[in-house]
C-alpha positions in Angstrom: -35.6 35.1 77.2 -33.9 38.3 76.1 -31.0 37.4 77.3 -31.1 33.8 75.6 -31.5 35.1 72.3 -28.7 37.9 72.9 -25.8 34.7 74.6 -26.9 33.3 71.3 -25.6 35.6 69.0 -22.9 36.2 71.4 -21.9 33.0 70.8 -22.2 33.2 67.1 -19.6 36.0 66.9 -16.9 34.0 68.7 -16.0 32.3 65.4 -16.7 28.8 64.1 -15.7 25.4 65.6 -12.6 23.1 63.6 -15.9 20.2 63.4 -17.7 22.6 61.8 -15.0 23.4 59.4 -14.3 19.7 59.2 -17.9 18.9 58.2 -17.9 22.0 55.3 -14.4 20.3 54.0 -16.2 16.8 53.6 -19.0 17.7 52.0 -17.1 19.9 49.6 -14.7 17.0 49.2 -17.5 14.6 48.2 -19.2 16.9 45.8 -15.2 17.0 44.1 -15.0 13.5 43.7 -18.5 13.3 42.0 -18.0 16.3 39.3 -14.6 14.4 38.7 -15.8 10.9 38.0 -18.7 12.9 36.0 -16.6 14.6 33.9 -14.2 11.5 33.6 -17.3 9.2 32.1 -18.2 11.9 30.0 -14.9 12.1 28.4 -14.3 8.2 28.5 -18.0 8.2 26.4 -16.8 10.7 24.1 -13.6 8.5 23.6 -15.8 5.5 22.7 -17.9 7.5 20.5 -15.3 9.0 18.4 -13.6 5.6 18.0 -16.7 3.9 16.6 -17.3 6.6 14.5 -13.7 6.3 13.1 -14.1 2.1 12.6 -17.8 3.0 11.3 -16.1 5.3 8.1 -13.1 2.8 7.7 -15.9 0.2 7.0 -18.1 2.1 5.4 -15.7 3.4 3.2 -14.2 -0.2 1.8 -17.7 -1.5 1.6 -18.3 1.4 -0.8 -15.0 0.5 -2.4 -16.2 -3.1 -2.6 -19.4 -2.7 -3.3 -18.7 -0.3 -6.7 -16.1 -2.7 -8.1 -18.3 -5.7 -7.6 -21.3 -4.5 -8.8 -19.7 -4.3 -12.3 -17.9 -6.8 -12.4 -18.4 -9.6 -14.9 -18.2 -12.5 -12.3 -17.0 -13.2 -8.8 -16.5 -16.3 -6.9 -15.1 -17.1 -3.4 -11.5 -18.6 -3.2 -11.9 -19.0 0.0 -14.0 -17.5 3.2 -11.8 -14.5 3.5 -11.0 -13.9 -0.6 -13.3 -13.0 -3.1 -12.4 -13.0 -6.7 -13.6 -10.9 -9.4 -13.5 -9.7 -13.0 -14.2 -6.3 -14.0 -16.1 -4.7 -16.5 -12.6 -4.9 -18.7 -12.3 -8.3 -18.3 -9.4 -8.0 -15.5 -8.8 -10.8 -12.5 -8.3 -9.4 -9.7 -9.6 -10.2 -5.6 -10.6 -8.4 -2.5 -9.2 -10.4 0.6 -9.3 -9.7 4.2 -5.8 -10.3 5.5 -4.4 -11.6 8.8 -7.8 -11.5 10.3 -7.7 -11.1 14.4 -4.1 -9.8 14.8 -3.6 -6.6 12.4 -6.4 -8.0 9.9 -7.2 -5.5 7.2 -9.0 -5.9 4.2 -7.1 -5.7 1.1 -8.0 -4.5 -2.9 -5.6 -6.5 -4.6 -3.0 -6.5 -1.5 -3.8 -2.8 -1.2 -4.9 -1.9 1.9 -8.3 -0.1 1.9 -8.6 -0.4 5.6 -6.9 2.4 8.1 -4.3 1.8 10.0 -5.8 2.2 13.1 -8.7 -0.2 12.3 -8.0 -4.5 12.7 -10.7 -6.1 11.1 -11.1 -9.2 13.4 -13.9 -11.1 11.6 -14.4 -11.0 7.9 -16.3 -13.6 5.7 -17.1 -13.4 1.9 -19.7 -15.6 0.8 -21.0 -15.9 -2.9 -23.8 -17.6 -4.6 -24.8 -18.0 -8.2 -26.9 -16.9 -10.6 -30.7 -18.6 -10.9 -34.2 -18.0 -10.8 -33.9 -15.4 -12.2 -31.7 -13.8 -9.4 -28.2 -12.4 -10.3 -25.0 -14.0 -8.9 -24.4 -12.2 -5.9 -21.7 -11.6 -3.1 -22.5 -11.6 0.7 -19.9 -10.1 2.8 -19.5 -9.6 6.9 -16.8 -7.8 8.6 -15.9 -6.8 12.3 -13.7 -4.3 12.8 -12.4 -2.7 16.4 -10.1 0.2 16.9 -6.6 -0.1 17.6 -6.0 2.9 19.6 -8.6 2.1 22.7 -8.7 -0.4 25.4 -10.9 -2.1 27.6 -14.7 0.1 28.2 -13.5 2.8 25.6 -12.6 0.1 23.0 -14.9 0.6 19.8 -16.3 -2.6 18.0 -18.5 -2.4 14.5 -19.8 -5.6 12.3 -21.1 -4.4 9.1 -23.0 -7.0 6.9 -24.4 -6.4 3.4 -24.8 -8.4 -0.1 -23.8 -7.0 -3.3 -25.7 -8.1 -6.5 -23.6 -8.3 -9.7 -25.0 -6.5 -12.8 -23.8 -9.1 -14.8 -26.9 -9.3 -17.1 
């Protein structure tokens, strides 16, 4: 029995076999290819992140934009599903428009752009309704916006909705 344990060891000096060198390369191989595609959705979900946080503000920001000039302005009414005109508080015509919706779309402050660059509005509606029952005229609007700059699972979309009562009173 002495003599079993002592071959062992024996053995065990010689070196290590090129299967088991083999088997260590494998499994170290594997574990490689799983902290890579880790670290790869990790990234690709920061990427998706960032870019619906950058279409998030774009929107944000010209609903604000929207939603201040409206608000005060004397009337509104809807030319037309993707144009809504105003007057402000100085008695001044002027729209809000979303142009070339689905290509480059953007929405527009009287053909200014108040949209990034590297936002396409792909969906927009302005809807209006007037004034009775004693609630004010008031302007619904809907937008869908993507990011230009990502494609395919990293591609960012955002639809913001709200309605904007006029303080026409």
């Amino acid at each position: 029995m002495k003599k079993d344990i002592r071959s062992r060891i024996y053995d065990l000096s010689k070196g290590i076999s090129l299967i088991e060198i083999l088997v260590v390369i494998t499994v170290f191989a594997i574990l490689a290819i799983l902290a890579t595609r880790g670290i790869y959705l990790t990234l690709q979900g920061s990427r998706k992140s960032e870019a619906t946080t950058n279409v998030r503000e774009n929107l944000d920001y010209s609903f604000a934009v929207m939603e201040r000039r409206l608000r005060n302005a004397k009337s509104a009414t809807c030319a037309s599903a993707t144009r809504v005109d105003y007057q402000d508080k100085d008695f001044k015509s002027t729209y809000f428009s979303c142009e070339s919706v689905g290509t480059d779309g953007y929405i527009a402050s009287d053909s200014a752009r108040i949209t990034s660059e590297d936002v396409s509005i792909t969906s927009c509606t302005f809807t209006c309704s007037a004034e009775g029952g004693g609630v004010p005229s008031s302007v619904s609007v809907s937008v869908t916006g993507k990011d230009k700059n990502t494609q395919g699972a990293g591609s960012a979309t955002v639809t913001v909705s709200t309605r904007i009562f006029l303080r026409n009173y």
